[in-house]
C-alpha positions in Angstrom: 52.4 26.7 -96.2 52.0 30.4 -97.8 48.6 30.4 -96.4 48.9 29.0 -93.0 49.2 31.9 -90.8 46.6 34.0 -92.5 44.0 30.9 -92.3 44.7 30.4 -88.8 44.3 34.0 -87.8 40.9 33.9 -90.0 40.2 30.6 -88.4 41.0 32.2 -84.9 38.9 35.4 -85.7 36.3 33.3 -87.2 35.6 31.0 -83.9 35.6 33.8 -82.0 32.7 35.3 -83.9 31.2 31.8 -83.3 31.0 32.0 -80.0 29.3 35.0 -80.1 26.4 34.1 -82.5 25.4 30.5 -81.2 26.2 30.3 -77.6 22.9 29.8 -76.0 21.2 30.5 -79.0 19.0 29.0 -81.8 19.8 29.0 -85.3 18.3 31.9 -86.7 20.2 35.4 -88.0 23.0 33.9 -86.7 23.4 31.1 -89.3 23.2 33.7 -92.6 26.2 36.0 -91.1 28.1 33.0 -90.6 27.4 31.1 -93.7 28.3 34.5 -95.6 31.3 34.4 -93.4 32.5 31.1 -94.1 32.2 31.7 -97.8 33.9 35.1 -97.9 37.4 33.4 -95.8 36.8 30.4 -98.0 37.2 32.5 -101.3 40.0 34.5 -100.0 41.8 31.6 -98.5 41.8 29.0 -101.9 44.8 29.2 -103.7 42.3 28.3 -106.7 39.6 30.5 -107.8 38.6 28.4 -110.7 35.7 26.7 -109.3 33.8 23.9 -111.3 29.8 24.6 -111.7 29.3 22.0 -109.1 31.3 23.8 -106.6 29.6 27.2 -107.7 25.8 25.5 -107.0 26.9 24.3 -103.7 27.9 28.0 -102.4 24.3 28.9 -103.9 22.4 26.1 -102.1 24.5 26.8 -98.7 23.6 30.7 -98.8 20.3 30.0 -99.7 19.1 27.3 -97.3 20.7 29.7 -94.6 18.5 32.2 -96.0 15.5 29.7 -95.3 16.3 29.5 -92.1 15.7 32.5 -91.3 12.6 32.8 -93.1 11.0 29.6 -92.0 13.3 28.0 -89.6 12.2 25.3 -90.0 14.0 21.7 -89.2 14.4 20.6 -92.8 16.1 23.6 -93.7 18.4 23.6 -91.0 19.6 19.6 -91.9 19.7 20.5 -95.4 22.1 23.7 -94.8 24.2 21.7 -92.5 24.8 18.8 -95.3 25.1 21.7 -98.0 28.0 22.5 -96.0 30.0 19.7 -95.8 28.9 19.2 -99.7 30.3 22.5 -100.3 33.6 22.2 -98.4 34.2 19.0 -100.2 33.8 20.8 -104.2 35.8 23.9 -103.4 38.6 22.2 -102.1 38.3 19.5 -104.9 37.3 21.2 -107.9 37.7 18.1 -109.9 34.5 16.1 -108.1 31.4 16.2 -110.0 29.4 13.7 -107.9 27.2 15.5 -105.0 28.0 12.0 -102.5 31.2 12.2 -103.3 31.5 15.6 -102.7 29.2 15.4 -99.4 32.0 12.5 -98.1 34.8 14.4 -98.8 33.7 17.1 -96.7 32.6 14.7 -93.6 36.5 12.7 -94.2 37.6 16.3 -94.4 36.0 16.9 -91.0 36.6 13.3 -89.8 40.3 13.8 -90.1 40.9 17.5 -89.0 43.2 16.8 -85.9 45.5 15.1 -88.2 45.7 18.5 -90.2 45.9 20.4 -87.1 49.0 18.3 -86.5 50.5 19.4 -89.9 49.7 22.9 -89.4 50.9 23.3 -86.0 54.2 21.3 -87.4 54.4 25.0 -88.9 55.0 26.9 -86.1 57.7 25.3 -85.2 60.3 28.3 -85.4 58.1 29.7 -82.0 59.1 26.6 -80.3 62.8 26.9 -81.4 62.9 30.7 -79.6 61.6 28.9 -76.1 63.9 26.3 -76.3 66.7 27.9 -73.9 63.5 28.2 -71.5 62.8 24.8 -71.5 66.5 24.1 -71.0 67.1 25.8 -68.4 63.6 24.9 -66.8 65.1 21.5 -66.3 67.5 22.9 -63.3 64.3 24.0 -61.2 63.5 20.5 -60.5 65.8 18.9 -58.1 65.5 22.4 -55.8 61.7 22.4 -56.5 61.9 18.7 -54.8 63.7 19.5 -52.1 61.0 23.2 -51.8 58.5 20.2 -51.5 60.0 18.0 -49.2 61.0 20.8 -46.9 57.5 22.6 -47.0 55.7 19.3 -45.6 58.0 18.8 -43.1 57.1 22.6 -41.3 53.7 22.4 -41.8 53.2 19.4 -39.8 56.0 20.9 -37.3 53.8 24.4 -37.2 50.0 24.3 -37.2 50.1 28.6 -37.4 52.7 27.7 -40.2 50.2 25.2 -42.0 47.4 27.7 -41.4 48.7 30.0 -43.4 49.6 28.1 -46.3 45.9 26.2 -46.1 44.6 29.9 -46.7 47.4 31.1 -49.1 46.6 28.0 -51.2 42.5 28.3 -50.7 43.0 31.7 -52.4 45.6 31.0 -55.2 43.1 27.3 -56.2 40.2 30.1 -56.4 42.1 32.3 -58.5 43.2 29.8 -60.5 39.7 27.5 -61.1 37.5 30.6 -61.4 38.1 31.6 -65.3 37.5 27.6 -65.5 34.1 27.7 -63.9 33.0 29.6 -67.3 34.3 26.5 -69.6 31.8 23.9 -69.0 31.9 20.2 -70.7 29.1 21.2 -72.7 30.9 24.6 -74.1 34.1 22.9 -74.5 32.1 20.5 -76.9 30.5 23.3 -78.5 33.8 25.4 -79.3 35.5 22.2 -80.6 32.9 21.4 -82.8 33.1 24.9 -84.3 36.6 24.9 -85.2 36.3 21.5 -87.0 33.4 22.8 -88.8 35.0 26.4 -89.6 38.3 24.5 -90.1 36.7 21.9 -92.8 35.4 24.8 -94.9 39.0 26.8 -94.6 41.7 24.2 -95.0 42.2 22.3 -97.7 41.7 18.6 -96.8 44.8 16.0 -96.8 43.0 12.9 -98.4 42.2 12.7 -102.3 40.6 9.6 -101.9 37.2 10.8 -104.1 39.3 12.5 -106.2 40.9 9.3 -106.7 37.8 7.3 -106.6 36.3 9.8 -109.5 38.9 9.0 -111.7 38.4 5.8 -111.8 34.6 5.5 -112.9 33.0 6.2 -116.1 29.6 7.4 -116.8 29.4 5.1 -120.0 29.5 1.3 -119.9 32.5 -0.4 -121.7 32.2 -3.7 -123.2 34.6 -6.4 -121.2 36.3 -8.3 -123.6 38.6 -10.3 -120.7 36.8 -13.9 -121.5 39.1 -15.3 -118.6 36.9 -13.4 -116.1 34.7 -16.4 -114.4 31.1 -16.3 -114.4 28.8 -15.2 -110.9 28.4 -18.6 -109.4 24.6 -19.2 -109.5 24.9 -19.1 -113.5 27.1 -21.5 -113.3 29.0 -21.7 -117.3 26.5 -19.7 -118.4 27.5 -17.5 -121.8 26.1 -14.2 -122.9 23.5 -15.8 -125.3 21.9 -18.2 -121.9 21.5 -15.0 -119.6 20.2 -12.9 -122.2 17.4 -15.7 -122.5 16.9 -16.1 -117.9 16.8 -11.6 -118.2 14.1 -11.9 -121.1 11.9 -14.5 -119.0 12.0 -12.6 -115.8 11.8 -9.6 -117.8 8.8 -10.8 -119.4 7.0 -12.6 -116.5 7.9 -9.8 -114.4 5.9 -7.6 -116.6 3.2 -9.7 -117.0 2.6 -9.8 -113.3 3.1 -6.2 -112.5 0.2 -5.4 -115.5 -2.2 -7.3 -113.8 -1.3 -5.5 -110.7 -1.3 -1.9 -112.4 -4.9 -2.5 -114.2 -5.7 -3.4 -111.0 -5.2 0.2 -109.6 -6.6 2.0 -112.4 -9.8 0.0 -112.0 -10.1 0.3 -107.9 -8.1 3.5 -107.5 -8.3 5.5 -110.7 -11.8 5.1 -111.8 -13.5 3.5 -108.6 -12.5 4.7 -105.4 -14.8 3.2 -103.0 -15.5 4.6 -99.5 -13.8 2.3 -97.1 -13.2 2.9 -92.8 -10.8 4.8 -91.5 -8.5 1.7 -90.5 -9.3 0.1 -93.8 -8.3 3.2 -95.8 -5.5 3.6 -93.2 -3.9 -0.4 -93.9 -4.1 0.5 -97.3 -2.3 3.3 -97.5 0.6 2.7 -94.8 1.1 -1.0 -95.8 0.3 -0.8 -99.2 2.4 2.0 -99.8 5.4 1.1 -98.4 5.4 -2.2 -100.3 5.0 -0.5 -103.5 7.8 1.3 -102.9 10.0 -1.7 -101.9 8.7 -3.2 -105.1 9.8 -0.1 -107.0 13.4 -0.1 -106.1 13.7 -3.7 -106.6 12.8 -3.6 -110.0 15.4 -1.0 -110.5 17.5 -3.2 -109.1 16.5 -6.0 -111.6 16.9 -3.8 -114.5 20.3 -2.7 -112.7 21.9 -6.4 -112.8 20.7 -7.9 -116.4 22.1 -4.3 -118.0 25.4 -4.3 -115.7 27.8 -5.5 -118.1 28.2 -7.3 -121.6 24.2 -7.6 -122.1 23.9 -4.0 -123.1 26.6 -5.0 -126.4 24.2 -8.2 -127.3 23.2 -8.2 -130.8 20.2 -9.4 -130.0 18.8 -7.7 -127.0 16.6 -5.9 -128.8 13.4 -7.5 -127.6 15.2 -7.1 -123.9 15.4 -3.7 -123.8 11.9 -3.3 -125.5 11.0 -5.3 -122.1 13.2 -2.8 -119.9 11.5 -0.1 -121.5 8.1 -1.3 -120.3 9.1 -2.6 -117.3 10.3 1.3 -116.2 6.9 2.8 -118.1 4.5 -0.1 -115.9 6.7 0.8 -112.7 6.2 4.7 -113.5 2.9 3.8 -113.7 2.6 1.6 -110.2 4.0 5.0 -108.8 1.2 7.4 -109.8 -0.8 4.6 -108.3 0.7 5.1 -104.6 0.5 8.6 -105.4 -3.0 8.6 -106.1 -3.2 6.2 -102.6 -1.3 9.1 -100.9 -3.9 11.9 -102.4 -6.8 9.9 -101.1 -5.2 9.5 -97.8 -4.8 13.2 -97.7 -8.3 13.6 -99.0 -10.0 12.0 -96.3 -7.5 12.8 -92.9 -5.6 15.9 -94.1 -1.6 16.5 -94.2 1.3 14.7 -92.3 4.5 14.9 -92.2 5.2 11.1 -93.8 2.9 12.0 -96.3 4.2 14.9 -97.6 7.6 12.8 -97.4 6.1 9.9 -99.5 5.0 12.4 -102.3 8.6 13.9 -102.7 9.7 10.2 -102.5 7.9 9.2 -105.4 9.2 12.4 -107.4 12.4 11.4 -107.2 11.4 7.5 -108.0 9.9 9.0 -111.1 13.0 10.8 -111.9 15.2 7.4 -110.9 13.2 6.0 -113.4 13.8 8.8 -116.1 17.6 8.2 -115.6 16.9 4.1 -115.8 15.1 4.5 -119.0 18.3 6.7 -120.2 20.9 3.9 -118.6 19.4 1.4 -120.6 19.2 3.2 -124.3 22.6 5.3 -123.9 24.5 2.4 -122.1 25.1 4.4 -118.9 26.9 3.2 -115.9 25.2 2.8 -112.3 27.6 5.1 -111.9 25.5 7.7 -113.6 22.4 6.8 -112.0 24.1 7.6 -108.8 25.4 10.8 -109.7 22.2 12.0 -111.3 20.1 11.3 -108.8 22.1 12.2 -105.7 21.9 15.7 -107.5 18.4 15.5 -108.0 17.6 14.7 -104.4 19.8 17.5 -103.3 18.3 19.7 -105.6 14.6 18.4 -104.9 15.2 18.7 -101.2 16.6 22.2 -101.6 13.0 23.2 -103.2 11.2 21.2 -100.2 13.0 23.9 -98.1 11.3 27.1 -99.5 8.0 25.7 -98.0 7.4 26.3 -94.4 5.7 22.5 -94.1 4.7 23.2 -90.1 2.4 26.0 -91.6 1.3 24.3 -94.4 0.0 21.5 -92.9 -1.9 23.5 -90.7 -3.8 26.2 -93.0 -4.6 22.7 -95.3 -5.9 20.7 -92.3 -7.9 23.4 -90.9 -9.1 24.5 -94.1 -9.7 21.5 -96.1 -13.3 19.7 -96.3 -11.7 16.7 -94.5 -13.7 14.2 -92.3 -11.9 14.5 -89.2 -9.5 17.5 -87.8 -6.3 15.8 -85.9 -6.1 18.6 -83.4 -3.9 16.5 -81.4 -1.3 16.4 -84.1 -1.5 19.8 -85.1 -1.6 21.4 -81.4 1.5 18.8 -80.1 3.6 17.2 -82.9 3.8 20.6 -85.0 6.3 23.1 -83.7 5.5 25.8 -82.8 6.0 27.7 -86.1 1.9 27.5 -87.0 1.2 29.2 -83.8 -0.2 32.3 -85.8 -2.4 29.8 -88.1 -4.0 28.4 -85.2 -5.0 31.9 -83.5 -6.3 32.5 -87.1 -8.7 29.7 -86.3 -9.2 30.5 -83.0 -13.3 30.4 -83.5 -13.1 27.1 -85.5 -11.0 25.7 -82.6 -13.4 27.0 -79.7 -16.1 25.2 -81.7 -14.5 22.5 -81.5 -13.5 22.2 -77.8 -12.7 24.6 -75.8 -9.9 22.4 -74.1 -7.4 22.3 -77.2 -7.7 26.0 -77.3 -6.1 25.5 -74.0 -3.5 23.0 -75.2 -2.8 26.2 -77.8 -2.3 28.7 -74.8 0.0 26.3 -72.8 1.6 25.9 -76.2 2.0 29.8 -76.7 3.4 30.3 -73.3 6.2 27.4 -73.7 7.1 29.5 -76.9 7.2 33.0 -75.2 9.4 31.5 -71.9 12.1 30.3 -75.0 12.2 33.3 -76.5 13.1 35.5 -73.5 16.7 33.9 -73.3 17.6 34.3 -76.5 19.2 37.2 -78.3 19.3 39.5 -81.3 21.5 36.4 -83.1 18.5 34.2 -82.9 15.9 36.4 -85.0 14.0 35.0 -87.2 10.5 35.6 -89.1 8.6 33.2 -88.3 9.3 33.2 -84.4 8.9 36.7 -85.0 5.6 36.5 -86.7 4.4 34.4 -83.5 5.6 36.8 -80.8 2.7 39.0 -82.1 0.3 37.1 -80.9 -1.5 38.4 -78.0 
């Protein structure tokens, strides 16, 4: 307990400083002093300063993304900072985790289970309720005289109504005095504060469950052959030995493979070479529907490949043929892939950018990548849990990148500049924020073209932005609301 007075006094200090920078404001400024804060007490405050490299990238991502914000403040960044937080707490304080979920659940259960460490900690002061102890002892002898003060004080004001108006006014002032420094702390604020200190408290104290830690230990990145024979067989296979599923894995491999050929020279013939002009509805099942079944598709042929190479199957002598079969089955699925990302392009081609489809192109760069780290399982023997491990840090790595682009204005400048068929000028005017506010003034001739009634929409929109920005302060700032406050 060396550390516990000097961590509550930053902790203290700390939520004070909170209060200042976010009550009643937007995240902005505000967020990189704070994230700069947090990391300065949480290096001073570890007893540890050896750090693992996983630990080291999280601080990076955290001070970056906060960074972001500021630039682009946009609503990506802000989620992906406020995971990168909890991911961070959960490395520094457990320097042994490698894995970016289990690091990301360690800080949540860190956060989950603060008021039990709150407990502990203020077990730790108790040498300041030893020194009020005669109080409270002595404290006890003002009750039966304070009952009797009651008694007697009801009795007189009922006997004397000057006697009772006296004490209605005495008390009428005292309850004001009293309630009004409580009129300040609202529900809401209460909330706010509380969810401060558990946040600023995560990152600070060093968290009372090792239950990743634990969980780490036990999992290997490398598959080991079972050799307990004892072990009973899943009950669909029935008595089935290692030589029977080896032959089930290479029909379904091979059938499997088969089918999804047919289906990939499919694409390359009708989306590849041959890409026909269909409706907008048309184009627009094909696409949404099409898409999203790929994708299903995708992940359950990982999940094949996942149960024939779980176990034993990877030690066959045999299996050569089998994992020749993996190996195209992850090349044809790579391949299916491209396919919905040459859907997606088209898609974008003809009606411009959204939001979903700028999602479904960073989902299929980290399907690609999934299937990178399949391809690797299946010739290096790896564990699932590698393929977790790898790929959780991929996605938080891929949707750190996602964050340097400000999306809101990207979508706009593309739309409004591309050759497209159709403009959505609903979707850009209403379901973008506000950050492309600038972009569309840019167009402002384009738009009057146009109609001169969504140049309207933009006006109503501009005002709605200015009326925010007048009850906010200097803690708020950032450049891209900044950038639209020019406008005139």
């Amino acid at each position: 307990m060396k550390n516990t007075k000097p961590s509550s006094l930053f902790i203290i200090v700390t939520l004070f400083v909170y209060q200042l920078l976010f009550w009643q404001e937007k995240l902005g400024l505000n967020i990189l002093l704070f994230s700069t804060l947090l990391i300065f007490g949480m290096s001073i405050h570890r007893q540890d300063k050896n750090l693992s490299k996983a630990a080291w990238l999280s601080i990076v991502i955290t001070w970056l993304t906060a960074l972001i914000v500021v630039f682009h403040n946009s609503g990506l960044s802000k989620v992906v900072h406020l995971l990168s937080v909890f991911t961070m707490a959960g490395f520094v304080h457990r320097t042994d985790l490698r894995h970016t979920v289990y690091g990301f659940l360690s800080g949540i259960l860190s956060a989950i289970t603060m008021p039990v460490k709150l407990v502990y900690q203020l077990r730790s002061l108790k040498h300041i309720y030893e020194k009020f102890k005669p109080v409270w002892l002595y404290a006890r002898f003002a009750i039966i005289p304070l009952a009797f003060l009651c008694v007697f004080y009801a009795i007189y004001a009922v006997a004397n109504p000057k006697f009772a108006d006296i004490s209605a006014r005495f008390a009428s002032y005292t309850g004001e005095f009293i309630v009004r420094p409580f009129q300040y702390f609202s529900l809401e604020w209460i909330i706010f504060i509380a969810l401060g200190f558990i946040l600023i408290a995560t990152v600070i104290w060093t968290p009372i469950s090792e239950w990743f830690k634990e969980l780490q230990a036990q999992k290997s990145e490398v598959l080991l052959r079972q050799r307990n024979r004892d072990k009973p067989l899943p009950k669909f296979t029935g008595m089935m030995d290692l030589k029977n599923e080896y032959r089930i894995a290479i029909m379904v491999i091979a059938s499997l493979n088969a089918l999804l050929l047919i289906v990939n020279m499919t694409d390359i013939r009708y989306i590849w070479l041959d890409f026909s002009e269909q409706s907008p509805v048309a184009l627009s099942q094909f696409v949404h529907e099409g898409t999203y079944l790929l994708i299903i598709s995708i992940a359950l042929a990982m999940a094949v490949l996942l149960y024939f190479f779980r176990n034993n199957l990877n030690f066959y002598q045999e299996n050569r043929w089998l994992r020749l079969g993996a190996y195209l089955w992850v090349i044809q699925n790579a391949m299916l892939a491209l396919s919905v990302g040459m859907r997606n392009i088209k898609y974008i081609d003809a009606n411009g950018l959204a939001y979903k489809r700028i999602g479904v192109m960073i989902f299929l760069i980290l399907t690609l990548y999934g299937l990178f780290t399949m391809f690797i399982k299946v010739r290096d023997i790896k564990s699932s849990y590698y393929l977790l491990k790898t790929n959780a840090w991929a996605l938080y790595i891929v949707m750190t990148i996602a964050c340097f682009i400000n999306w809101d204005v990207a979508i706009t400048r593309y739309n409004l500049n591309a050759d497209t068929r159709h403009i959505d000028m609903r979707f850009l005017i209403e379901d973008v924020s506000d950050k492309n506010l600038f972009v569309l003034y840019e167009h402002k001739d384009l738009i009057l073209a146009e109609t001169h009634y969504n140049f309207q929409k933009i006006e109503s929109k501009r005002r709605r932005f200015a009326a925010k920005q007048k009850h906010l302060g200097w803690a708020s700032w950032n450049y891209a609301d900044f950038r639209n406050s020019k406008l005139k």
